[in-house]
PyMOL commands that place a pseudoatom at each C-alpha (Angstrom):
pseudoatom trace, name=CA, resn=UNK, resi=1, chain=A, elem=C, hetatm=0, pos=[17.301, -22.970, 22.112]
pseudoatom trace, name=CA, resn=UNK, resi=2, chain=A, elem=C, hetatm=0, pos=[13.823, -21.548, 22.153]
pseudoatom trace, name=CA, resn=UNK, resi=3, chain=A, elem=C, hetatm=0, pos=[11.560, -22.758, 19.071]
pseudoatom trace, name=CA, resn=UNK, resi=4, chain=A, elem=C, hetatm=0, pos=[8.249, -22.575, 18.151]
pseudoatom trace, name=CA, resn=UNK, resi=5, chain=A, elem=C, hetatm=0, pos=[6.167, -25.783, 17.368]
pseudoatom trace, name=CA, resn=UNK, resi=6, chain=A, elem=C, hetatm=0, pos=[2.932, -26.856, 15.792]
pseudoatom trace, name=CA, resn=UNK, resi=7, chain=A, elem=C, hetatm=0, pos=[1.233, -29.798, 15.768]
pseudoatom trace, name=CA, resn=UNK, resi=8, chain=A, elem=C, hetatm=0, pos=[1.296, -32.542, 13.281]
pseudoatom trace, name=CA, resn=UNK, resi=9, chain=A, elem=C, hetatm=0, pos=[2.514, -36.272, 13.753]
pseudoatom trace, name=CA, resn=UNK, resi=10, chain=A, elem=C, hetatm=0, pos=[4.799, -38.008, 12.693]
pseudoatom trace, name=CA, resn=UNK, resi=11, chain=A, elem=C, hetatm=0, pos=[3.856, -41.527, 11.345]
pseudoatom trace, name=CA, resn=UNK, resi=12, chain=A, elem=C, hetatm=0, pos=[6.185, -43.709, 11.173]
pseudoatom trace, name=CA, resn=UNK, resi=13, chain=A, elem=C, hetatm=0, pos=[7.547, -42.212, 14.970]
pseudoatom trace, name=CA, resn=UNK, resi=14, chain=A, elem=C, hetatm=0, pos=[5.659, -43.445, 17.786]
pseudoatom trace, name=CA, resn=UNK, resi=15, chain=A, elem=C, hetatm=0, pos=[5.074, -40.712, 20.319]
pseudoatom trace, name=CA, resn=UNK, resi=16, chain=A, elem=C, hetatm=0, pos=[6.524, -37.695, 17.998]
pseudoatom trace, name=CA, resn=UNK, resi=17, chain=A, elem=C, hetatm=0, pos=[3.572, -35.202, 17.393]
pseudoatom trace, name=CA, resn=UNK, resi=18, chain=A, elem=C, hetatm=0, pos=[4.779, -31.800, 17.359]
pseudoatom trace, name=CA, resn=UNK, resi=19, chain=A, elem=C, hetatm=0, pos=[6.778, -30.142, 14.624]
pseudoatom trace, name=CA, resn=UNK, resi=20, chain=A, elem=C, hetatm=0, pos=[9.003, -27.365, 14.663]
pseudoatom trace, name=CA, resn=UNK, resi=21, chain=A, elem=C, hetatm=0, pos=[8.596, -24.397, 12.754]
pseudoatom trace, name=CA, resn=UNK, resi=22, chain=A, elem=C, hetatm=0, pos=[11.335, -22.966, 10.459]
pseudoatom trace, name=CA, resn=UNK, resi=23, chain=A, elem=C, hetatm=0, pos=[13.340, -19.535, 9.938]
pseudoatom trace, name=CA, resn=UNK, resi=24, chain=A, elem=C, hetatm=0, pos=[11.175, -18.503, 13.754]
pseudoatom trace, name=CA, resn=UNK, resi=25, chain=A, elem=C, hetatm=0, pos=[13.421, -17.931, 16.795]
pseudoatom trace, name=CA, resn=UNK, resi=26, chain=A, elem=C, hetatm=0, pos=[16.652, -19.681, 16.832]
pseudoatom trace, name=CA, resn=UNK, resi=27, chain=A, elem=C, hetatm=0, pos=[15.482, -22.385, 14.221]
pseudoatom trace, name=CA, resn=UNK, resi=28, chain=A, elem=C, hetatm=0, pos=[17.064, -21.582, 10.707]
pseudoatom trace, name=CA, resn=UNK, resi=29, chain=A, elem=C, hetatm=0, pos=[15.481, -21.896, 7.527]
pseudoatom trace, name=CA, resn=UNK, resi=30, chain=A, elem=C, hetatm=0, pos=[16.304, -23.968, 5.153]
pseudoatom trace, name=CA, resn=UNK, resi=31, chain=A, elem=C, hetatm=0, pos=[18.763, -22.646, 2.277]
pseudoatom trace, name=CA, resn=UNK, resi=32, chain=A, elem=C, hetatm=0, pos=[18.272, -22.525, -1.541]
pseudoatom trace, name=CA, resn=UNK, resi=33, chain=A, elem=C, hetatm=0, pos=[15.313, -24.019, -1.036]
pseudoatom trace, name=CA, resn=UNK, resi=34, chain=A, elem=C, hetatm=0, pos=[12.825, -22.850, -4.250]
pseudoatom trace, name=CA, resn=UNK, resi=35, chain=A, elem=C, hetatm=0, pos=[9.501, -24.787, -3.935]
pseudoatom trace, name=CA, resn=UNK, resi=36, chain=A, elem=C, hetatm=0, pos=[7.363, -24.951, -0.626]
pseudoatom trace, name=CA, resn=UNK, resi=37, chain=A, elem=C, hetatm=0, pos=[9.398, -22.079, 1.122]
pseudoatom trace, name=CA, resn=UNK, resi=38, chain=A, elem=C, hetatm=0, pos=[6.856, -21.152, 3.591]
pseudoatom trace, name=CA, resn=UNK, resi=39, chain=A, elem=C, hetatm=0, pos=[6.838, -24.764, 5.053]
pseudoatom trace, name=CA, resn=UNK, resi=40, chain=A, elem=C, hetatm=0, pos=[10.752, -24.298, 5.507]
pseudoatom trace, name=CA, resn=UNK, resi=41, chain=A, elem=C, hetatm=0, pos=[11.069, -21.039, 6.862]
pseudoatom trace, name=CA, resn=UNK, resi=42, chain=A, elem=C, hetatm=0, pos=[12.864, -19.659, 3.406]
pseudoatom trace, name=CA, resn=UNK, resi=43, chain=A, elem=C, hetatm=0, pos=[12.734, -16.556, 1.834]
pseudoatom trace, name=CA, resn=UNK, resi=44, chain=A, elem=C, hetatm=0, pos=[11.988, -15.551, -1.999]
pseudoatom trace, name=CA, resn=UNK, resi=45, chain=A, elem=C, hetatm=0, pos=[15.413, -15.931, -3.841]
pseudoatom trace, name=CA, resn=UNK, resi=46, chain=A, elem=C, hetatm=0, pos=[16.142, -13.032, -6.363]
for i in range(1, 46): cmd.bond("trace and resi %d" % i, "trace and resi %d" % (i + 1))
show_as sticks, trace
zoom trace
């Protein structure tokens, strides 16, 4: 799979500090999701 990532670490995961961002490439948003879309890759429900 090809994704995009950003940085950002994880805290409580020792070595983790990338993140992956949502609803870009082959990495699907997140569904029904109606507060903090943009962080999940979602789009603006109707």
């Amino acid at each position: 799979s090809m994704v995009i990532i950003r940085g950002g670490r994880v805290r409580d995961l020792p070595g983790v500090r990338y993140h992956i961002v949502r609803g870009v490439l082959d990495c699907a948003g997140t569904a029904n999701r109606k507060q903090g879309r943009s962080k999940y890759g979602a789009k603006k429900s109707k």
